[in-house]
C-alpha positions as CSV (number, residue, x, y, z in Angstrom):
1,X,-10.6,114.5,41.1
2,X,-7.6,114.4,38.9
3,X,-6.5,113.7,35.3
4,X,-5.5,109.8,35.1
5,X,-2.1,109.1,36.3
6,X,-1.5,106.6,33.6
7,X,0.2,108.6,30.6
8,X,-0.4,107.9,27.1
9,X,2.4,106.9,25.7
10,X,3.2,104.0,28.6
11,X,0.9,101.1,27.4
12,X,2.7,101.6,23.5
13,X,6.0,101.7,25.6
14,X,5.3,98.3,27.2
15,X,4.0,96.7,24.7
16,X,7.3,98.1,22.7
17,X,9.2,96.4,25.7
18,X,7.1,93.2,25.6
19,X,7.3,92.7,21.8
20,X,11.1,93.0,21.8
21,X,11.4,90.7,25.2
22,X,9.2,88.3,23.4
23,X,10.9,88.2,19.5
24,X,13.9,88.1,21.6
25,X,13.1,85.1,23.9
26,X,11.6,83.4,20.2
27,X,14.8,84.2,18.4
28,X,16.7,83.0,21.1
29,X,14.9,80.0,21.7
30,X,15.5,78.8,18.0
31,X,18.8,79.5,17.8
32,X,19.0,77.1,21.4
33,X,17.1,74.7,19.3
34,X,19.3,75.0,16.3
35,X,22.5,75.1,18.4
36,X,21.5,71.5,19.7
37,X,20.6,70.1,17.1
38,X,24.4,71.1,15.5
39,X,26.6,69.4,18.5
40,X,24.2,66.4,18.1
41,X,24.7,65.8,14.3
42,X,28.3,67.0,15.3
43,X,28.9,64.6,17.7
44,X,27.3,62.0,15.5
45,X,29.6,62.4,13.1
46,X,32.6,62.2,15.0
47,X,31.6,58.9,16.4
48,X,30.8,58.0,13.0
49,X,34.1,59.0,11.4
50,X,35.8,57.8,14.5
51,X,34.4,53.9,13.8
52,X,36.1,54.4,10.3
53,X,39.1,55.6,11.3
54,X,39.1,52.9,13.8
55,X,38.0,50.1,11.6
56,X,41.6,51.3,9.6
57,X,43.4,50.1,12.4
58,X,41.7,47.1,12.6
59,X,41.9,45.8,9.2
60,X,45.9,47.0,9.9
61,X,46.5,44.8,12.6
62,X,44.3,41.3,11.3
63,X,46.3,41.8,8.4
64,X,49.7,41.7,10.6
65,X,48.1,39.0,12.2
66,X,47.7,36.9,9.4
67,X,51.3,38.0,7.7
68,X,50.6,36.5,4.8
69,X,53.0,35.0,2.4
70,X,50.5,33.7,-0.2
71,X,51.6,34.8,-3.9
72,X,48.3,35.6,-5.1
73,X,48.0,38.1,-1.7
74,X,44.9,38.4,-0.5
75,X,44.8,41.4,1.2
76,X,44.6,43.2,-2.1
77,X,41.0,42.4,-2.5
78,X,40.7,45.2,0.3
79,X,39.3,48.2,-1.7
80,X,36.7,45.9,-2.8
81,X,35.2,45.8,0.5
82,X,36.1,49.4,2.1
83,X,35.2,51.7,-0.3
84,X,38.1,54.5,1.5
85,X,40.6,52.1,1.3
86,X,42.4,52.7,-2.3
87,X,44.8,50.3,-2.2
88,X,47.5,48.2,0.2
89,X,51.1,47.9,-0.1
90,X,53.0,45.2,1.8
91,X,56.9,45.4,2.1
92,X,58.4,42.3,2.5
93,X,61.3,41.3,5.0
94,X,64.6,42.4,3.6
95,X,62.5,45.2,1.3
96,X,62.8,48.4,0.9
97,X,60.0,51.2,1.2
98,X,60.1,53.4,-2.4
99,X,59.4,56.1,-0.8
100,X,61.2,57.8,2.3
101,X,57.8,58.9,4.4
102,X,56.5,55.1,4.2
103,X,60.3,54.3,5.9
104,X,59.5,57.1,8.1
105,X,56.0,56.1,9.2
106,X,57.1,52.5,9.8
107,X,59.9,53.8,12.0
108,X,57.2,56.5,14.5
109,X,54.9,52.4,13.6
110,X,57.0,51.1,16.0
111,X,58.2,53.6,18.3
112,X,54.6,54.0,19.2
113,X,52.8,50.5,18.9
114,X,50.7,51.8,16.1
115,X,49.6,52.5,12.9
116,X,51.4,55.7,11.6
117,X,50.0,58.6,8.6
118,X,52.7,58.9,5.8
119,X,52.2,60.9,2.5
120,X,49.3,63.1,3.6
121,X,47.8,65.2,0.4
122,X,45.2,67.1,1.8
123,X,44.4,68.8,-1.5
124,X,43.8,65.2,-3.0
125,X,42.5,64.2,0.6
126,X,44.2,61.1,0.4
127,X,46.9,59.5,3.1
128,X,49.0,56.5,3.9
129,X,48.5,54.8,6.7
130,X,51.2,52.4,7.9
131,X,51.8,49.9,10.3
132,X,55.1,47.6,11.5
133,X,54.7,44.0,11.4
134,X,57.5,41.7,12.4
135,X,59.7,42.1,10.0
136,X,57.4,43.4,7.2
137,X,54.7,45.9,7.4
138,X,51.4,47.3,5.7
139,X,50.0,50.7,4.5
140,X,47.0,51.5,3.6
141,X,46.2,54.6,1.1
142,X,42.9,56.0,2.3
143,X,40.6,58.6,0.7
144,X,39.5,61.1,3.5
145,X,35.9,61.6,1.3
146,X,35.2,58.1,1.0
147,X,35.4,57.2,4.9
148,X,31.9,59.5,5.3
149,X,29.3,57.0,5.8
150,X,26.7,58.6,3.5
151,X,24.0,56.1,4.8
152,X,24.1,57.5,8.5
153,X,25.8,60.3,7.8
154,X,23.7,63.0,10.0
155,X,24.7,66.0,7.5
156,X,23.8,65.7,4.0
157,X,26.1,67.6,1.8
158,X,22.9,68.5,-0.2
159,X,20.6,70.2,2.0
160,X,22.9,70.9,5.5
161,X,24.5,74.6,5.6
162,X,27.6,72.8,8.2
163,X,30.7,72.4,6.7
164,X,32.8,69.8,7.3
165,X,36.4,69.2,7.1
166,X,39.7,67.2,9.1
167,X,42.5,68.8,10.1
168,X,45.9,67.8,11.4
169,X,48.0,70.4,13.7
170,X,50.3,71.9,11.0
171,X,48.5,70.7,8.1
172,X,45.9,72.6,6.3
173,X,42.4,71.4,6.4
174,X,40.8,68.9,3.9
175,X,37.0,70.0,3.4
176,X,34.6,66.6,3.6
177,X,31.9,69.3,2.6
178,X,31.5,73.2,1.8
179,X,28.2,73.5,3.3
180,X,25.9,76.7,2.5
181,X,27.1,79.8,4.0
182,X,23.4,81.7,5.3
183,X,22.8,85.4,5.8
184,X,26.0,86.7,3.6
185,X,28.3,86.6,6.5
186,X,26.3,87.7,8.9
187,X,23.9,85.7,12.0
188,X,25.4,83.5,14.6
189,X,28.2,81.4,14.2
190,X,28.2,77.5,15.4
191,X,31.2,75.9,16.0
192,X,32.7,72.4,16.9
193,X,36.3,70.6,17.0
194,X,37.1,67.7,18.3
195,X,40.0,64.7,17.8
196,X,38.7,61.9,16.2
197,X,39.0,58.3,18.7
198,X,42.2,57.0,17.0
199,X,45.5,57.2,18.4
200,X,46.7,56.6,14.6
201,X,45.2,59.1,12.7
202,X,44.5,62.2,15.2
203,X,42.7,63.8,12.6
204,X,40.3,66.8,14.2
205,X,37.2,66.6,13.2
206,X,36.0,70.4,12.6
207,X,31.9,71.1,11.9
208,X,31.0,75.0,11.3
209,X,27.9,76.5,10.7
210,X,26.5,80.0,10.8
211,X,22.6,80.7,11.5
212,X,22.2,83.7,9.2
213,X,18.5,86.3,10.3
214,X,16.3,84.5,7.4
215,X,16.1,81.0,9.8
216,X,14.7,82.9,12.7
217,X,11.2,82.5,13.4
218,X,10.1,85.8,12.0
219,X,6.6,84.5,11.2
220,X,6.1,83.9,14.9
221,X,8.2,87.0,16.2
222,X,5.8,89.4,14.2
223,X,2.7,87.2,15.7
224,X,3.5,88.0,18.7
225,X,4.4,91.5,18.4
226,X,1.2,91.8,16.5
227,X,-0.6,90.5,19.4
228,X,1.6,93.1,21.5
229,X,-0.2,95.7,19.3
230,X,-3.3,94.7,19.7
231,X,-3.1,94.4,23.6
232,X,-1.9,97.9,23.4
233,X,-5.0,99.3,21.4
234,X,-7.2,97.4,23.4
235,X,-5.7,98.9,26.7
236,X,-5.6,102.4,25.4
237,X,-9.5,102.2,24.0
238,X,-10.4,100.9,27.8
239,X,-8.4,103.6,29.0
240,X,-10.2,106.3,27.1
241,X,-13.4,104.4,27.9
242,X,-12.3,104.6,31.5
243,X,-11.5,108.2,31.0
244,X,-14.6,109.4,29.4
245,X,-16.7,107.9,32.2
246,X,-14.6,109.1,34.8
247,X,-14.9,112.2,32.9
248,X,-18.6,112.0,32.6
249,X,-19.0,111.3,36.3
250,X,-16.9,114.4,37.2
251,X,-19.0,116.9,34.9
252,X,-22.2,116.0,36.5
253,X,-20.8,115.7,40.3
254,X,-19.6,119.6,39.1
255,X,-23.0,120.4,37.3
256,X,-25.0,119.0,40.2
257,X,-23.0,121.3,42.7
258,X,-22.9,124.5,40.2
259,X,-26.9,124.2,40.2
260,X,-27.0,124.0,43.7
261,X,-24.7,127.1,44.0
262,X,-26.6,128.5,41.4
263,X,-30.0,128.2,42.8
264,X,-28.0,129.8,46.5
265,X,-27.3,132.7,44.1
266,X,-30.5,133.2,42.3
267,X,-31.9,133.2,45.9
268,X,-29.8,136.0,47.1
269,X,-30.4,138.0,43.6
270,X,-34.2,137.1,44.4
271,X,-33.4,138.6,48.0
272,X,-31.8,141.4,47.5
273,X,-34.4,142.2,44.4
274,X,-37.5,141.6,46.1
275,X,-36.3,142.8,49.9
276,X,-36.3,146.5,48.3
277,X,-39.8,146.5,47.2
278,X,-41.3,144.5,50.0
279,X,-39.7,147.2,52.1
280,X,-41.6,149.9,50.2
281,X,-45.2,148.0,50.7
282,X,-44.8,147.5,54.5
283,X,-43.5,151.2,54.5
284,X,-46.5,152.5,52.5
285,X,-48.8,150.7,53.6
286,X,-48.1,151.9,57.4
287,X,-48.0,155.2,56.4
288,X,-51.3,154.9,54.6
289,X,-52.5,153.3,57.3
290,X,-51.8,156.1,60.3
291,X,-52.8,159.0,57.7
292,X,-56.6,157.2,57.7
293,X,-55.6,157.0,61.6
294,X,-55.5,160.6,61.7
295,X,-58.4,161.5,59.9
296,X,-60.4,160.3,62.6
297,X,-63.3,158.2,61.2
298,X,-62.3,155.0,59.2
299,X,-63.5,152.1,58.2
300,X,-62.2,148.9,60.6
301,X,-62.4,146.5,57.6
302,X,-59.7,148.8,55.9
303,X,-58.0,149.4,59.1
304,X,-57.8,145.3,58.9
305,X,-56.9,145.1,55.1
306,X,-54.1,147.1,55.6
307,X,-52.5,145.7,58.5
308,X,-53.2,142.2,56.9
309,X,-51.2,143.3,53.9
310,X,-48.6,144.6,56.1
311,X,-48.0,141.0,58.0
312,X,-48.1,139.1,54.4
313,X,-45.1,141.2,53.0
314,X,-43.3,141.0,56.4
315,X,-44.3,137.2,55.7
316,X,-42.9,137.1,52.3
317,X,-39.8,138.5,52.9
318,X,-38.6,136.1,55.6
319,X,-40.2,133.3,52.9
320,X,-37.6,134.8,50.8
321,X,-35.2,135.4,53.7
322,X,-35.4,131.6,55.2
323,X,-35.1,130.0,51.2
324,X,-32.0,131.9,50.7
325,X,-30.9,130.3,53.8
326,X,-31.8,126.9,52.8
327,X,-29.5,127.1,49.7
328,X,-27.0,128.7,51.0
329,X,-23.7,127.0,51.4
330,X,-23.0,126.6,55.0
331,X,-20.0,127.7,56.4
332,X,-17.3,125.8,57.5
333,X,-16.1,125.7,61.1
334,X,-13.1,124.4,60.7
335,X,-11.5,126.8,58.1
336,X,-10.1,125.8,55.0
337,X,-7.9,123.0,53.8
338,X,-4.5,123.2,51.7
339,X,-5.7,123.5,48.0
340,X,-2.5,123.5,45.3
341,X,-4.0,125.5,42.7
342,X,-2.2,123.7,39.9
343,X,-3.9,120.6,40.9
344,X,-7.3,122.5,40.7
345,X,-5.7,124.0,36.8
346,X,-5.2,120.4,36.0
347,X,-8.0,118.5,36.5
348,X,-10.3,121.5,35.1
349,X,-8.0,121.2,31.7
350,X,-8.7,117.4,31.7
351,X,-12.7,117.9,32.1
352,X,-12.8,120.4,29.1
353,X,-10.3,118.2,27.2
354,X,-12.8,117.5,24.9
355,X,-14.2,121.2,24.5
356,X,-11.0,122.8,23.7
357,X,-10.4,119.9,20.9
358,X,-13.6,120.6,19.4
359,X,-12.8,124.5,19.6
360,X,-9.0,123.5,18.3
361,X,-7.8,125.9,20.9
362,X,-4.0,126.3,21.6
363,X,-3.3,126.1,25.4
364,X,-0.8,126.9,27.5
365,X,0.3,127.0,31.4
366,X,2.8,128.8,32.8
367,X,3.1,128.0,36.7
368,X,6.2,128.0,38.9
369,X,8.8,125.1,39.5
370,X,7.5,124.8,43.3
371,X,3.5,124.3,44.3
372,X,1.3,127.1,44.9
373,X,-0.8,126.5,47.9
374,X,-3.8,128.5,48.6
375,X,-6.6,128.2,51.6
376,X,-9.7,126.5,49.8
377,X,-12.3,124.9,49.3
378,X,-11.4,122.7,46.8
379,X,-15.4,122.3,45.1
380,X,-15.4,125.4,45.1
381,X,-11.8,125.8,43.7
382,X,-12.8,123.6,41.2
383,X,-16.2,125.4,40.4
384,X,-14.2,128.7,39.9
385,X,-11.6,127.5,37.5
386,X,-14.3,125.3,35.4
387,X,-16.3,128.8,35.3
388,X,-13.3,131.1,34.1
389,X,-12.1,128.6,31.6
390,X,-15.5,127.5,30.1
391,X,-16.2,131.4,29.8
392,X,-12.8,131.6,27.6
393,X,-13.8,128.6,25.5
394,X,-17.6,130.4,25.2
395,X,-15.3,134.2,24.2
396,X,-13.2,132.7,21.8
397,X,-15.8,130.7,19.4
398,X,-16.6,134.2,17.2
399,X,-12.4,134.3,16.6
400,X,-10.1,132.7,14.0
401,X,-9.2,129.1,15.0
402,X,-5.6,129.9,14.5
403,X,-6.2,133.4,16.4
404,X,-7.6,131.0,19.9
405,X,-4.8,131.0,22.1
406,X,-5.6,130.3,26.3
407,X,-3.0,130.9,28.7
408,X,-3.4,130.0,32.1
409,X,-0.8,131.8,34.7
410,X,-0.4,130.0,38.0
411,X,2.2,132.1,40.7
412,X,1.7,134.3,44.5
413,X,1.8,137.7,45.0
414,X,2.3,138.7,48.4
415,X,0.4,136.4,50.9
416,X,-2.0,135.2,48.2
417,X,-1.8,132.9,45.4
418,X,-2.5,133.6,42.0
419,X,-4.2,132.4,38.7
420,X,-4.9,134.5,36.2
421,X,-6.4,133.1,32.9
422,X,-6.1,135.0,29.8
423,X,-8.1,134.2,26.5
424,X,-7.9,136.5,22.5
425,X,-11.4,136.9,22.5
426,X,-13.3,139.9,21.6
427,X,-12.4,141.4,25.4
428,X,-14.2,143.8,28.1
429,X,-16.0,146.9,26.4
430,X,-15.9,149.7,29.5
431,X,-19.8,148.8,29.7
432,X,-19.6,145.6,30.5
433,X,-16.9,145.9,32.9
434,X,-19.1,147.7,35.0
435,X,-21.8,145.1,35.1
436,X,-19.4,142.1,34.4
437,X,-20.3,140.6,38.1
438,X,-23.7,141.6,38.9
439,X,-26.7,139.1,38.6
440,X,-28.8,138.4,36.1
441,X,-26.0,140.2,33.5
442,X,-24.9,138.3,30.7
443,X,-23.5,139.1,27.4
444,X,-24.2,136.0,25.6
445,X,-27.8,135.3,24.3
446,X,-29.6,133.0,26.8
447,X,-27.3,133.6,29.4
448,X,-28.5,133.8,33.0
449,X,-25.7,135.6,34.1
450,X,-25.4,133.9,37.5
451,X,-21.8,132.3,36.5
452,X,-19.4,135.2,37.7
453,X,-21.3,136.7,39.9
454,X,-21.2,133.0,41.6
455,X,-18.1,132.4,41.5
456,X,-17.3,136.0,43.0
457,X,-19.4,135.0,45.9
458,X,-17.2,131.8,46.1
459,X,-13.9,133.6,46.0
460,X,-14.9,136.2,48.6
461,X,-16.6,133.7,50.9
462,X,-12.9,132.1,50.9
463,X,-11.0,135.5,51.7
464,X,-9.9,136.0,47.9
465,X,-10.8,138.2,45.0
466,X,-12.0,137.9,41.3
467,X,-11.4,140.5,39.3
468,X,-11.0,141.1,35.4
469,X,-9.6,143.6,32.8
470,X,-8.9,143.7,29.2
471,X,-5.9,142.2,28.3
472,X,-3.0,144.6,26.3
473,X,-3.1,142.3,23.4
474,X,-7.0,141.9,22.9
475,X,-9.3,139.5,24.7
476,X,-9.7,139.8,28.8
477,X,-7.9,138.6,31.6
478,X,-9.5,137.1,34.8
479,X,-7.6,137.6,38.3
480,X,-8.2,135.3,41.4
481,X,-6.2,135.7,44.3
482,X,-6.9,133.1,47.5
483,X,-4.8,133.1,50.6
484,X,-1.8,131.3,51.0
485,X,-1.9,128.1,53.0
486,X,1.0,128.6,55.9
487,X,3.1,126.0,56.1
C-alpha cells in the first residue's frame, strides 16, 4: 500500500500548461488569420493601383498616337473622364517646356522609351508625368489620392486600421491613408512593400498595420482555459474520490488483519490467564483425590467425580491451548523480506490523513537522506506504525490544538533500524509505565488494552523491540528497533 504517486499540484500544473498552449495556439491562429487577410487586401491593392498607374501610360501613348494638331485640343477633356488626372499639357514642336523638370523628364522620356515623373510634391501628392512624342510631347499632372479606386478599393479608409502610402527611393512618402494605430504601440506589426507594375512611375506601394492585444480572441482564450479549469477540478475531485476509496479499502484490509491479530492476542492473554488456574484444579483435585486414597474407605462415585473433573480441566486447557494455535500467526519459513521503514511511515501518514486534519495536528518527519531497511513483515510493519501513531492522535485530543505537535524519527542504530514517534501529550506516569504492555491494560475508558501489547508481540516475533519513555519535553516517546536487512 502506498500514498498515490500522483501529487497535488500536477493536474493545476497541466492544466496551467494546457491553457497557455491553447490561448497560445488561438492567439496565434488569429493573428495567422489576420496576417492573410492583410497580404491579400495588400496585394489587391497593388494590382489595383498598378492598373491606374498603368492606365496613365496608356492614355500617354494613344494621345502620342493621335498627335493631335486640332485647335480646340481634345485631349483636354481628360480630367473629365479620369478623375486623378488634373490636367494635360502638350508642348508643341519648336516649344519650349516653362519649367526645367518637364525638359528634364522629356529628355530621361526618351532615353528610356517611356513616360517619365517630373515635379513630384509629395506633400500635395501630386506629379507630372511626361512622355516624348515625335517632336512634341505630353504630361500629365496626376493626383496620387485620386488614383485609389474607392469602389474596389479592399481597405476602406473608414473602418481599416492599414495605412497606406507610395514612396519613391529618395523621396519621402505620400500617405493614401493614416489608418488606426491599435494597442498604443504595442501587438504585432504587419508589413508589406512592393513596386507598383509600371516601369514609369516605380512608385512602392507600402501597406502597414499593427494587430494591437484587444483583436485577439480573448473571449475564446478564456473559454478554453475556463474549460482547462474545470478539467482540472474534475480530475482532482476523482482523484480524491480515488483516494478516499483507496483509502477506505486500506483501513479495513488493516482493521480486518488487527482483529485477527487481536483475537491471536486475546487468546494468549486467555491462555496464559486461565492456564494458571486450570493448573491449580488438576493439582487439587489430585491431591484431594490421593488424600481420600489414603484414608482407606471411599466412595467409588467420588473416586470417579474427581478424576472426571481432573480430565475436563486437562480438556479445557488444551481447548484453550489448540484455539490459541488456531489464531495464531504462523510463522514464516522463509525469513523476512526487505521492509524500508519510511515507506511503512508514509503510507500510515496517508491512512490517518484524515484523522490528524480533524485533530489539526502539526506533523513532522525527520528521516535520513538514504533508506532505512529493516527485516519485516511488512503487515505487520504496517500494523505497528498505524498502532503507535493512532495512540498519539488518541494522547493528544485532551491538549491545546496549537500545543499538538507529532514527530516521527526514522534512522539505525547499530545493526537495527530505528523509528521512534514522539507526541506532547499528557505522557507516561511511573505507573503506567510498568503496565504500559501487559494485556487487558488500558488507560483510556473502553479500551481493551490489547493494542501495545500486540504490537510488542509483533516486534519481538520479528527480532526487534518496542519500548517507550516519557519524553524530556512532556508527552511520551515510543522506540521500535527491527533488524537491518543486509545488503
Amino acid at each position: 500500500m502506498r500514498a498515490p504517486a500522483l501529487p497535488q499540484l500536477l493536474p493545476w500544473l497541466v492544466a496551467a500548461v494546457a491553457a497557455l498552449a491553447g490561448a497560445a495556439l488561438l492567439a496565434s491562429s488569429e493573428l495567422k488569420d489576420r496576417r492573410e487577410a492583410f497580404d491579400t487586401n495588400a496585394r489587391i491593392a497593388h494590382r489595383l493601383l498598378s492598373q491606374r498607374l498603368v492606365q496613365h501610360d496608356a492614355v500617354l501613348a494613344t494621345l502620342a498616337l493621335l498627335n493631335s494638331t486640332r485647335a480646340d485640343q481634345p485631349e483636354q477633356r481628360l480630367p473629365a473622364l479620369y478623375a486623378q488626372i488634373l490636367r494635360v499639357t502638350r508642348r508643341e514642336a519648336g516649344q519650349a517646356w516653362p519649367d526645367a523638370d518637364h525638359a528634364q523628364a522629356e529628355e530621361r522620356s526618351r532615353q528610356l522609351g517611356h513616360a517619365a515623373i517630373s515635379a513630384l510634391d509629395t506633400r500635395s501628392g501630386q506629379y507630372d508625368l511626361v512622355l516624348a512624342a515625335g517632336p512634341g510631347a505630353y504630361a500629365l499632372r496626376i493626383d496620387m489620392a485620386q488614383t485609389v479606386p474607392q469602389d474596389e478599393w479592399p481597405l476602406p479608409p473608414g473602418r481599416s486600421p492599414a495605412q497606406v502610402a507610395l514612396a519613391l527611393p529618395g523621396q519621402p512618402p505620400f500617405a493614401l491613408q493614416t489608418g488606426q494605430v491599435n494597442g498604443g504601440g504595442l501587438g504585432w506589426p504587419l508589413h508589406f512593400d512592393k513596386v507598383l507594375a509600371s516601369p514609369s512611375q516605380p512608385f512602392h506601394l507600402v501597406v502597414s498595420q499593427r494587430v494591437g492585444p484587444s483583436e485577439l480572441p480573448w473571449m475564446a482564450m478564456g473559454a478554453w482555459c475556463a474549460a482547462m479549469v474545470g478539467m482540472a477540478l474534475a480530475w482532482t475531485a476523482w482523484q480524491r474520490q480515488l483516494t478516499r476509496r483507496r483509502r477506505a479499502e486500506d483501513l479495513l484490509r488493516l482493521g480486518q488483519v488487527t482483529r485477527l491479530n487481536t483475537l491471536g492476542e486475546l487468546a494468549a492473554g486467555l491462555a496464559h490467564e486461565l492456564n494458571q488456574p486450570l493448573t491449580a484444579v488438576v493439582a487439587n483435585t489430585q491431591a484431594s483425590l490421593r488424600l481420600l486414597r489414603e484414608q482407606g474407605d471411599i466412595d467409588p462415585t467420588a473416586v470417579a467425580a474427581m478424576e472426571q473433573a481432573v480430565a475436563q480441566a486437562r480438556r479445557a486447557a488444551e481447548v484453550v491451548a489448540r484455539l490459541r494455535r488456531v489464531i495464531e500467526r504462523p510463522a514464516q519459513a522463509d525469513g523476512l523480506p526487505s521492509v524500508v521503514l519510511q515507506d511503512a511511515v508514509r503510507d500510515a501518514l496517508h491512512l490517518l490523513e484524515p484523522e490528524c486534519q480533524r485533530r489539526q495536528l502539526a506533523t513532522s518527519v525527520e528521516a535520513p537522506a538514504h533508506e532505512v531497511r529493516v527485516r519485516a513483515d511488512p503487515v505487520a510493519l504496517e500494523q505497528i506504525v498505524h498502532n503507535l501513531i493512532m495512540n498519539a492522535l488518541q494522547a493528544m485530543e485532551q491538549m491545546p490544538v496549537d500545543q499538538r505537535r507529532l514527530t516521527l524519527r526514522l534512522g539505525t542504530e547499530a545493526s537495527m533500524g530505528r523509528l521512534d514517534v514522539i507526541d506532547t501529550g499528557p505522557g507516561l506516569s511511573p505507573a503506567v509505565m510498568a503496565k504500559l504492555f501487559q494485556p487487558f491494560f488500558s488507560t483510556r475508558a473502553g479500551g481493551l488494552g490489547l493494542g501495545l501489547s500486540l504490537c510488542d508481540t509483533l516486534a519481538t516475533g520479528m527480532g526487534g523491540r518496542l519500548s517507550a519513555q516519557p519524553h524530556p519535553s512532556g508527552g511520551a516517546a515510543f522506540c521500535l528497533t527491527l533488524p537491518l536487512a543486509t545488503p
